[in-house]
C-alpha positions in Angstrom: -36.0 7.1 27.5 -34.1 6.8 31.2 -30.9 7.9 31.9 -29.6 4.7 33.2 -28.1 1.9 30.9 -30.2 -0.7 30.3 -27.5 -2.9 28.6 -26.2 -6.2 28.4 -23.3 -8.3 27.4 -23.6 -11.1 25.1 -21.1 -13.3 23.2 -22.7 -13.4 19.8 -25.7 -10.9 19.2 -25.3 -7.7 17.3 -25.0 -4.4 19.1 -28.0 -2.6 19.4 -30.3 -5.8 19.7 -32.5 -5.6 22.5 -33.8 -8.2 24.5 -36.4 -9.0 27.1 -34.4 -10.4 30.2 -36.7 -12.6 32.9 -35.8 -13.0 36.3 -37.1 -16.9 36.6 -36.9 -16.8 40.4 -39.6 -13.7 40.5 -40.7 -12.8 36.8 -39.6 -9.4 36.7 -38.1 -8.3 33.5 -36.4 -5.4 32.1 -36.0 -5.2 28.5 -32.0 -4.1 27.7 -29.7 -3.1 25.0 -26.8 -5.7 23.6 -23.7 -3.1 23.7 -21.0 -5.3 24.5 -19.1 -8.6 24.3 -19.0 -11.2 27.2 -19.6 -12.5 29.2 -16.6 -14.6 29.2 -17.0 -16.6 32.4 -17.9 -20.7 31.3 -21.9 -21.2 31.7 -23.2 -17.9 31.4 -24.8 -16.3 28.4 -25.7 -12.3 29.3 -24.0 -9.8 31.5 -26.4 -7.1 32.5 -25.5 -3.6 33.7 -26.1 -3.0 37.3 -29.6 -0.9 36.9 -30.5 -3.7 34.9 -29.9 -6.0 37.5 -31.4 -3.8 39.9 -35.0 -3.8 37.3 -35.3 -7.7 38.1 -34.3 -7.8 41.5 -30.6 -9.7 40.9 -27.9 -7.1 42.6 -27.8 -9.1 45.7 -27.4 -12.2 44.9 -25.2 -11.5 41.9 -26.0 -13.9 39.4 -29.5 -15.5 38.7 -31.1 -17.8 35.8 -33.0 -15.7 33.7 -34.6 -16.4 30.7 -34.1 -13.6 27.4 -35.9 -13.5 24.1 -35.3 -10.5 21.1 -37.8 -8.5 21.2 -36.1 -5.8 18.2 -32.7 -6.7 16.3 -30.4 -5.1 14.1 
């Protein structure tokens, strides 16, 4: 496995699921790890880390819609 943390925030999931995360404007993904709780900002639903973001092309522009689904759970 990498080095860098492929994690992700998410209200309401149990740590350690992990989840396929889709970049809708340019279908990469980047499957990540739920390790944390947020985000808490009204109208979004995952916070990824920043090599994450970096996977699916997002660092730039900050936010972006993205679709997820589970792909393992806890």
């Amino acid at each position: 496995m990498s080095s860098r943390n492929l994690t992700a925030a998410h209200r309401s999931l149990a740590f350690g699921t992990r989840l396929r995360v889709t970049n809708k404007h340019n279908g990469r993904s980047v499957v990540v790890r739920i390790n944390d709780r947020g985000p808490f900002i009204r109208g979004r639903v995952l916070d990824l880390s920043r090599a994450a973001a970096q996977d699916i092309g997002m660092v730039s522009s900050g936010t972006a819609k993205v679709c997820y689904e589970v792909v393992a759970s806890k």
